[in-house]
KOLRO-145899 format. One line per field, with one value per residue (C-alpha): residue in three letters; x, y, z. Coordinates in nm, 4 decimals, decimal comma, always signed. Layout:
% KOLRO-145899
residuo = ALA_...
xx = X_...
yy = Y_...
zz = Z_...
//
This chain:
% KOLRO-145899
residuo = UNK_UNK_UNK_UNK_UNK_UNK_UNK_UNK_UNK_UNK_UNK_UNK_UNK_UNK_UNK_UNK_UNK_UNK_UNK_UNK_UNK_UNK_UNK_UNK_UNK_UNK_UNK_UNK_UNK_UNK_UNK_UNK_UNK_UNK_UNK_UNK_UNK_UNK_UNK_UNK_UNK_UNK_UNK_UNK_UNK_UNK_UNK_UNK_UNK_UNK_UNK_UNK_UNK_UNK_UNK_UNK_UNK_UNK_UNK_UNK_UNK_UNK_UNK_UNK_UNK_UNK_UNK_UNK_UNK_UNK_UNK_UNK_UNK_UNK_UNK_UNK_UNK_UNK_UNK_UNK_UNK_UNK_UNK_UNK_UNK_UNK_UNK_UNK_UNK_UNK_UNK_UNK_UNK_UNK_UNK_UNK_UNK_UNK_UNK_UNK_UNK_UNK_UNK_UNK_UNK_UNK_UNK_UNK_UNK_UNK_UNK_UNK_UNK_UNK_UNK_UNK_UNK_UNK_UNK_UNK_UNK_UNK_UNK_UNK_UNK_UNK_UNK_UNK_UNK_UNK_UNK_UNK_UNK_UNK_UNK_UNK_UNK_UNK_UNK_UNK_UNK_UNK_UNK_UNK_UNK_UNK_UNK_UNK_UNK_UNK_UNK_UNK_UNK_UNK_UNK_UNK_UNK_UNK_UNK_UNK_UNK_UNK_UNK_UNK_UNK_UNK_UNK_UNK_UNK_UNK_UNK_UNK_UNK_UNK_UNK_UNK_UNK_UNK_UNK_UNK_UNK_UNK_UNK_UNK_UNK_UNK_UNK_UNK_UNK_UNK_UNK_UNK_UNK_UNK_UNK_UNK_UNK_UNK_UNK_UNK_UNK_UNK_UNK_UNK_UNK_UNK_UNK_UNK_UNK_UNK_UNK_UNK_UNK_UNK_UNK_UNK_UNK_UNK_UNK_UNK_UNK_UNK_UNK_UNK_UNK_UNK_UNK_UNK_UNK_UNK_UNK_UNK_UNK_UNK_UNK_UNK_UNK_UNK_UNK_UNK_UNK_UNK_UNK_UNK_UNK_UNK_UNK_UNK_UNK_UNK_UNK_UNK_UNK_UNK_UNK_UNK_UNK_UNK_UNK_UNK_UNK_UNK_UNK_UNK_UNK_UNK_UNK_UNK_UNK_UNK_UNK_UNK_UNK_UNK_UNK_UNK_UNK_UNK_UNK_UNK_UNK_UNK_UNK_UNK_UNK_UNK_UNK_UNK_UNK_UNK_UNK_UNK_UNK_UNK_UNK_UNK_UNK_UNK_UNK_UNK_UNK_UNK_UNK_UNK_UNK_UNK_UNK_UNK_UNK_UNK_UNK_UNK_UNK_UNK_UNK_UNK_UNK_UNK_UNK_UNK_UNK_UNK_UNK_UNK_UNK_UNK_UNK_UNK_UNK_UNK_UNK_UNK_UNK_UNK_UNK_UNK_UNK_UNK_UNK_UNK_UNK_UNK_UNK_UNK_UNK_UNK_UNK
xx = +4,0361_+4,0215_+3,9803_+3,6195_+3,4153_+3,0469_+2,8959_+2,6832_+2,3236_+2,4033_+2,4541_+2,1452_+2,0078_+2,2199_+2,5277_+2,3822_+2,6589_+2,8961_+3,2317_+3,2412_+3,4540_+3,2340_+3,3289_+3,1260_+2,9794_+2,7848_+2,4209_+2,2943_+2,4393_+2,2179_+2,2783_+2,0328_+2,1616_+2,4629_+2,4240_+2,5106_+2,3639_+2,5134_+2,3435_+2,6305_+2,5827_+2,7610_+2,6459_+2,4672_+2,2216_+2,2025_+2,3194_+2,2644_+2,6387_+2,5487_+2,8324_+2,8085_+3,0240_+3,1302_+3,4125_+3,5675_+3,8582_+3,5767_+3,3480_+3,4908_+3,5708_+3,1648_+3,1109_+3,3230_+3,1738_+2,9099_+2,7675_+2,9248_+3,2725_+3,4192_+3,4741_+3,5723_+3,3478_+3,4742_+3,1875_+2,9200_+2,6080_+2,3142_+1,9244_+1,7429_+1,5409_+1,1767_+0,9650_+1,2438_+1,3460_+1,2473_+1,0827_+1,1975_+1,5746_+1,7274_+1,9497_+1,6556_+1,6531_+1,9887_+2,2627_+2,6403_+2,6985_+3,1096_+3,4262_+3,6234_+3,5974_+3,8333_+3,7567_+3,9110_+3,8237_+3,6794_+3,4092_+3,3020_+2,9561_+2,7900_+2,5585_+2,2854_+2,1186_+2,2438_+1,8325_+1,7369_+1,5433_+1,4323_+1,7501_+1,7927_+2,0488_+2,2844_+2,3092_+2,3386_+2,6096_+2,8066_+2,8700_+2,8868_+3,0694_+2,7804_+2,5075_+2,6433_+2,6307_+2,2776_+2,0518_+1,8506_+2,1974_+2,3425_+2,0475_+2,0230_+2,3841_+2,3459_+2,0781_+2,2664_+2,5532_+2,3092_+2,1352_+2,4544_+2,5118_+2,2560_+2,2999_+2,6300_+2,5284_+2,2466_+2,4619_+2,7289_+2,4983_+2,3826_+2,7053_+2,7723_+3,1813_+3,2652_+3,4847_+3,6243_+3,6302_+3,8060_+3,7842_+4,0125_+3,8980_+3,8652_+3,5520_+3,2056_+2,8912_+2,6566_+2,3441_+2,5356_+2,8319_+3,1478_+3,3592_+3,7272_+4,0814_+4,3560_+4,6384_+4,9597_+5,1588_+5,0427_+5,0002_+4,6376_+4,5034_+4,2186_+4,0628_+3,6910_+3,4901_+3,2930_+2,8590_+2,8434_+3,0958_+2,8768_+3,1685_+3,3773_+3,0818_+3,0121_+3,3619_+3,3190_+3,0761_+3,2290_+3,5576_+3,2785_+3,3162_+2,8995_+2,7875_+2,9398_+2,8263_+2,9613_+2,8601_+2,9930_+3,0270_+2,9028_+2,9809_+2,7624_+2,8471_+2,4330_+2,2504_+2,0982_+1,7263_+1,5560_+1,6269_+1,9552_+2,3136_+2,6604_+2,7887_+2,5889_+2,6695_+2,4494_+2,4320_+2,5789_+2,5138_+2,5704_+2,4592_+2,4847_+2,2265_+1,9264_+1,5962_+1,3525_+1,1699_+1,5019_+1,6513_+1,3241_+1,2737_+1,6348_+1,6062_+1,2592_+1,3897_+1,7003_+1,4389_+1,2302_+1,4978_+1,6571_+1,3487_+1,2977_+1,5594_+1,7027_+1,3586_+1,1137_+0,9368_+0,7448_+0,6927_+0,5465_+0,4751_+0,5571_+0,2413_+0,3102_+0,1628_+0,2675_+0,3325_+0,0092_-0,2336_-0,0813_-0,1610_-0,4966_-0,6492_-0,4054_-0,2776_+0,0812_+0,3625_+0,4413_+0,0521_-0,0066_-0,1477_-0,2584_-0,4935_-0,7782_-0,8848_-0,8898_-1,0242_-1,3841_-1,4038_-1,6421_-1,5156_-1,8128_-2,0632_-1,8580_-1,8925_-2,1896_-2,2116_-2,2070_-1,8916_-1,6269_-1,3161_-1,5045_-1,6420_-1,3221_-1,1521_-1,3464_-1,4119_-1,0631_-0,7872_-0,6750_-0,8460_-1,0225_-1,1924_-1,2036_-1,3212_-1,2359_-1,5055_-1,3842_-1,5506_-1,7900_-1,7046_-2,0296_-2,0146_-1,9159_-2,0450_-2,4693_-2,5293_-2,3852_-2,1356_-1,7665_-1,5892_-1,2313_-1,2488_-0,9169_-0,9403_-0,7196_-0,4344_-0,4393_-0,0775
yy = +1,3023_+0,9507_+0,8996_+0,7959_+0,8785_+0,7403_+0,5797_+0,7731_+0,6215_+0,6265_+1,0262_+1,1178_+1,4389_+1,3171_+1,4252_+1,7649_+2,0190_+1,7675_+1,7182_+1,4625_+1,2498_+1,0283_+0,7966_+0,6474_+0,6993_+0,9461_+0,8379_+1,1549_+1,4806_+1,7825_+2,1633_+2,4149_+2,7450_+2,7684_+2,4973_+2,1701_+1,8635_+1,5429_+1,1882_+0,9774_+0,6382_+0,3406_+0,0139_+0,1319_+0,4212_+0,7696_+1,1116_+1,4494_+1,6862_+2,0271_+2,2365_+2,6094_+2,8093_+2,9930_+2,7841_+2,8152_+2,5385_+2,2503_+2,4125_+2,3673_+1,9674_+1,9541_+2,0813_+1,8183_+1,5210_+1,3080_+0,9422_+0,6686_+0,8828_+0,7432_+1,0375_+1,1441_+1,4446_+1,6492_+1,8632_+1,9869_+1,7987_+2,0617_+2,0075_+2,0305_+2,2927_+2,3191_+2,0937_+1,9727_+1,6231_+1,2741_+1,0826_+0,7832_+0,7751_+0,7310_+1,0620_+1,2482_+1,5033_+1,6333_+1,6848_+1,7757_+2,1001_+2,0232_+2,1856_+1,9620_+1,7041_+1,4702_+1,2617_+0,9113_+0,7708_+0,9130_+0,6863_+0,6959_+0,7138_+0,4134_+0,2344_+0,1896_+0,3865_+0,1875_+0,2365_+0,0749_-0,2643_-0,3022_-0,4714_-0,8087_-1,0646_-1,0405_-0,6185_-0,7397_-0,9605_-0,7907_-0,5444_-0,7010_-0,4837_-0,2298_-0,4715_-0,5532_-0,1792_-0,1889_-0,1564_-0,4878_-0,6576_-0,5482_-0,5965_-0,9585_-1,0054_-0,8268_-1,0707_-1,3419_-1,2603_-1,1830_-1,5470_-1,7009_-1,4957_-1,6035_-1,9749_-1,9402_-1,7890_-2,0457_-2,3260_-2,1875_-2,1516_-2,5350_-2,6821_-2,6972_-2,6876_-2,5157_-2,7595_-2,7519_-3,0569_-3,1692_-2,9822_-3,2001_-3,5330_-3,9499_-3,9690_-4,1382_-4,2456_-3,9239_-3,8472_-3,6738_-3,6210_-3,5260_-3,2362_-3,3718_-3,1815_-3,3489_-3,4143_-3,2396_-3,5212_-3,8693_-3,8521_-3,9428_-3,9758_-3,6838_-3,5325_-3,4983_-3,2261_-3,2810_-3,3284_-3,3720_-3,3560_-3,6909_-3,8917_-3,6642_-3,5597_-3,8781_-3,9942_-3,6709_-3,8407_-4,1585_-3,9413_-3,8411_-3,4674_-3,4757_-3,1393_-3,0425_-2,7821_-2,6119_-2,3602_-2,5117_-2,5065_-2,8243_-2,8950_-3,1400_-3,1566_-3,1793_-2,9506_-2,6695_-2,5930_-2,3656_-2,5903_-2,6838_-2,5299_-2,7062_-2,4704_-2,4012_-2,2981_-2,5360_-2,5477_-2,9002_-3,0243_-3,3560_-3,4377_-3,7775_-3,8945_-3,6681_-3,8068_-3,7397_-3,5168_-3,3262_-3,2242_-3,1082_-2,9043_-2,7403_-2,6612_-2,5409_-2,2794_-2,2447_-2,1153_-1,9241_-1,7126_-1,6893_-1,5487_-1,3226_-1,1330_-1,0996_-1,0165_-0,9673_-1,2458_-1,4375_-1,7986_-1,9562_-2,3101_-2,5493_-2,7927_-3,1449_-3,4302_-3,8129_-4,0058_-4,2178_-3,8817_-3,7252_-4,0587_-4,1166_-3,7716_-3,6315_-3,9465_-3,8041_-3,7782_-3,4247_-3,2110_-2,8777_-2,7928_-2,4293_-2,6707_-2,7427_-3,0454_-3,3851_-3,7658_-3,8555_-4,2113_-4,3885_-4,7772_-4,8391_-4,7130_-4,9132_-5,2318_-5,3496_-5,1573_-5,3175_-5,1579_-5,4255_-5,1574_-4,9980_-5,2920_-5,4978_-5,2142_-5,1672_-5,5826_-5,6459_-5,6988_-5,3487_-5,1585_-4,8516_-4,6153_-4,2433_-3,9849_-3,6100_-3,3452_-3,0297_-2,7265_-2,5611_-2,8145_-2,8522_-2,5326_-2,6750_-3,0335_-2,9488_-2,9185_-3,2139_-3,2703_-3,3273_-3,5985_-3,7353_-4,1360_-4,3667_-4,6829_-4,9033_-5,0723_-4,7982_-4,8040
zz = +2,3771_+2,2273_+1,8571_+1,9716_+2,2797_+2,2162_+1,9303_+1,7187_+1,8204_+2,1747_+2,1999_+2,3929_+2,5803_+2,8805_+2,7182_+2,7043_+2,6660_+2,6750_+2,4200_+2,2192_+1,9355_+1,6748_+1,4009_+1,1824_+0,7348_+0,6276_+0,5660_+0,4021_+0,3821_+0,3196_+0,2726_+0,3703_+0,2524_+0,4281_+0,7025_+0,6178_+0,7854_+0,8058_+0,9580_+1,0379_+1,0946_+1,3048_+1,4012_+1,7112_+1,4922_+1,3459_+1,4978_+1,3208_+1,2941_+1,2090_+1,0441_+1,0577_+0,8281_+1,1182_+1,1415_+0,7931_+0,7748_+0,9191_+0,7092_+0,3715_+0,4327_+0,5164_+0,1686_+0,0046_+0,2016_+0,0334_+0,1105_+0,2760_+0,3605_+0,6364_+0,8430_+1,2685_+1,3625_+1,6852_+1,8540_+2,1549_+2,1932_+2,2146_+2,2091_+1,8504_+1,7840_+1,9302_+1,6716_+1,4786_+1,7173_+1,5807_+1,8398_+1,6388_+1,7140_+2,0483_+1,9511_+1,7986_+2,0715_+1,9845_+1,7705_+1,7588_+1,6423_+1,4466_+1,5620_+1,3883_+1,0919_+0,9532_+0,6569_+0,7365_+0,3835_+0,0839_-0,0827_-0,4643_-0,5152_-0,3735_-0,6152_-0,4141_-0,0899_+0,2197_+0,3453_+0,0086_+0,0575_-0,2503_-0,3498_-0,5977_-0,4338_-0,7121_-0,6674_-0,2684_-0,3432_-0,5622_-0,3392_-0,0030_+0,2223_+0,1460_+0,1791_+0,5668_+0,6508_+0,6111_+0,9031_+0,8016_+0,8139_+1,0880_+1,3385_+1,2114_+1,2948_+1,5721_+1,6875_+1,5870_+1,8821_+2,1692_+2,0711_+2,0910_+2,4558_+2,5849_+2,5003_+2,6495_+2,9875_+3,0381_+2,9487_+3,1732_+3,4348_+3,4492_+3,4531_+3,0950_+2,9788_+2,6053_+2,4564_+2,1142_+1,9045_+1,5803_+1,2302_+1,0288_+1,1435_+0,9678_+0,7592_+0,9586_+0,8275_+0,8611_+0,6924_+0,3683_+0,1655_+0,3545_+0,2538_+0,1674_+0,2459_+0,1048_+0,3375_+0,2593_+0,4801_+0,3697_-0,0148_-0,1476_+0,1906_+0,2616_+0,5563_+0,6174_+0,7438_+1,0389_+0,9725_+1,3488_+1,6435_+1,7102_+1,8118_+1,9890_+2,2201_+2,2658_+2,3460_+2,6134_+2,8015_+2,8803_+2,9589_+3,2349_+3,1337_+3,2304_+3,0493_+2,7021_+2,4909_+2,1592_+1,9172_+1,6379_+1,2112_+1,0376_+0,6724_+0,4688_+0,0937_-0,0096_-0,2713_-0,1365_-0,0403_+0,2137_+0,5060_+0,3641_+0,3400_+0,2658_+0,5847_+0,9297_+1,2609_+1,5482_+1,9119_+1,9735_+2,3248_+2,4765_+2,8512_+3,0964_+3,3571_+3,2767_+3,2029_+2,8969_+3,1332_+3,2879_+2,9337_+2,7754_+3,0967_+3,0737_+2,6898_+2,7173_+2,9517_+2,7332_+2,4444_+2,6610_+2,7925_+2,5164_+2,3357_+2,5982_+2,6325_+2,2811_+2,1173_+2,4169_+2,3479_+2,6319_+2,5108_+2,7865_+2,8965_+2,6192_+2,5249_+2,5525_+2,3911_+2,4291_+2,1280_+2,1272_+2,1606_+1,8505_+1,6682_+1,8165_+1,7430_+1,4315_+1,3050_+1,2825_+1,5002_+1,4295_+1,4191_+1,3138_+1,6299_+1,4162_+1,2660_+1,4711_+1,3206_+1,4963_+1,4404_+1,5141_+1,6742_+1,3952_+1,4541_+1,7131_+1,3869_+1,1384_+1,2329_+1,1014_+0,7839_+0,4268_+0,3319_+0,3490_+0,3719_+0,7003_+0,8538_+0,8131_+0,9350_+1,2539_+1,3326_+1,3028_+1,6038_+1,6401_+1,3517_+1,3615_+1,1640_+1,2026_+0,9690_+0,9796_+0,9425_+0,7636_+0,8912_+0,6155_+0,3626_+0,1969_+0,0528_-0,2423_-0,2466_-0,2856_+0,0695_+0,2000_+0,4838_+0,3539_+0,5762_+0,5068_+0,6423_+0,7651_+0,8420_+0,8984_+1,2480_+1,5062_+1,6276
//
């Protein structure tokens, strides 16, 4: 038998009676008065081993195992006990009952429960290699991979080619700080990290190459913030001969199945607004559309009131005045409605 047969969260009731070899940590290990129960754990979930001192030799290695031993367990999927399955794991209707355990790697006593969430980022950090074996972590990496799957089958699918551009590359206006490499070659000369693949992508497309794509690192030396990281990974795409309309309709789908299938997520159509109606009714070219608040024309009221800033405003070539009524907002002002006014060029 191989060293491993199935992972450990994908033993199910259709292995019934069946053989088989698991690897993985122990999550928890508990001993009921004879029987010792073990949860081992590997990146696909939890399976319950059951060692019965009926088997002596396996037996006394169960009673020495405690968490986060690395260990290979050997043994006969069965069905759980009537009322003791948990509906909540894929393997909760069964369990391995050991013939054989081998303890791969012994583990001291980990300072923190690998379920724990309640963890600061300096505990998380210190100890990294546990912090990655928790659940949290691994489905977020997890996610990570089928995102970037299904960005590559889509773009594969539409004609796009994976090309690999330049690390170590000549320094190029970009929107921050490069990161510098010195050059072992040509004394005080340095290599830059790349903000962008901008140019090489670029230089793609007149080499007619049509479609590029890349999932790429980026490295801008800037400080960091929530939006912000000296080192990021981005889906760089470049494309010739599509029109505005063509590569928003191609990405939109890109998103859509992308959200679908990695977290079930139907998006649906896309809204889309022109320029000139975002500035007409929210005055900016990127609206909270979760706000539900929009202009009221007032320039046709304006003009002829005694109020030079509205009444210039509304006369004038161009102006306009709008005003923006806030829902409930004279709760606090004595009764009265609560109005926000702009005036001023509509552009």
């Amino acid at each position: 038998m191989a060293m491993r047969s199935h992972y450990c969260g994908l033993v199910t009731e259709a292995l019934n009676g069946q053989t088989v070899s698991l690897c993985g940590w122990v999550n928890r290990r508990r001993d009921h008065g004879g029987v010792i129960f073990i949860d081992l754990r590997d990146r696909e979930g939890y399976v319950q081993v059951v060692c019965d001192p009926d088997r002596p030799e396996m037996f006394k290695v169960a009673e020495n195992v405690r968490n986060e031993f690395c260990i290979q367990v050997k043994g006969l999927v069965r069905a759980r006990p009537e009322g003791t399955t948990n509906e909540g794991l894929k393997s909760g209707k069964i369990e391995v009952l050991c013939h054989e355990l081998i303890v791969l790697n012994e583990s001291v006593t980990p300072p923190f429960q690998i379920d724990d969430d309640n963890l600061s980022e300096t505990t998380r950090l210190t100890h990294r290699v546990l912090d990655l074996r928790r659940p949290y972590m691994q489905n977020n990496l997890m996610l990570r991979y089928k995102v970037a799957m299904e960005v590559r089958k889509y773009l594969d699918e539409n004609g796009f080619v994976d090309i690999e551009t330049p690390m170590l590359t000549k320094s190029t206006p970009e929107g921050a700080r490069d990161y510098l490499v010195p050059s072992r070659v040509h004394d005080g000369q340095f290599f830059a990290l790349p903000q962008s693949p901008q140019l090489f992508k670029q230089l793609l497309m007149v080499a007619g190459y049509d479609r590029y794509y890349q999932i790429t690192k980026c490295f801008r030396d800037e400080d960091l913030r929530a939006d912000r990281q000296p080192e990021f990974t981005q889906i760089d795409i470049e494309t010739s001969f599509l029109s505005e309309e063509e590569i928003r309709d191609m990405f939109q789908g890109m998103i859509k199945r992308v959200f679908q299938n990695t977290i079930g997520v139907d998006l649906g159509e896309f809204p889309v607004m022109t320029y000139q109606d975002a500035m007409h009714l929210y005055g900016s070219d990127k609206p909270d559309l979760r706000v539900k608040l929009q202009f009221a024309e007032l320039t046709d009221v304006m003009g002829d009131v005694d109020f030079k800033v509205f009444s210039g405003a509304a006369n004038m070539k161009g102006g306009r005045v709008v005003a923006l009524r806030v829902p409930h907002g004279s709760v606090e002002g004595g009764g009265k409605a609560c109005c926000g006014f702009r005036s001023g060029f509509s552009r």
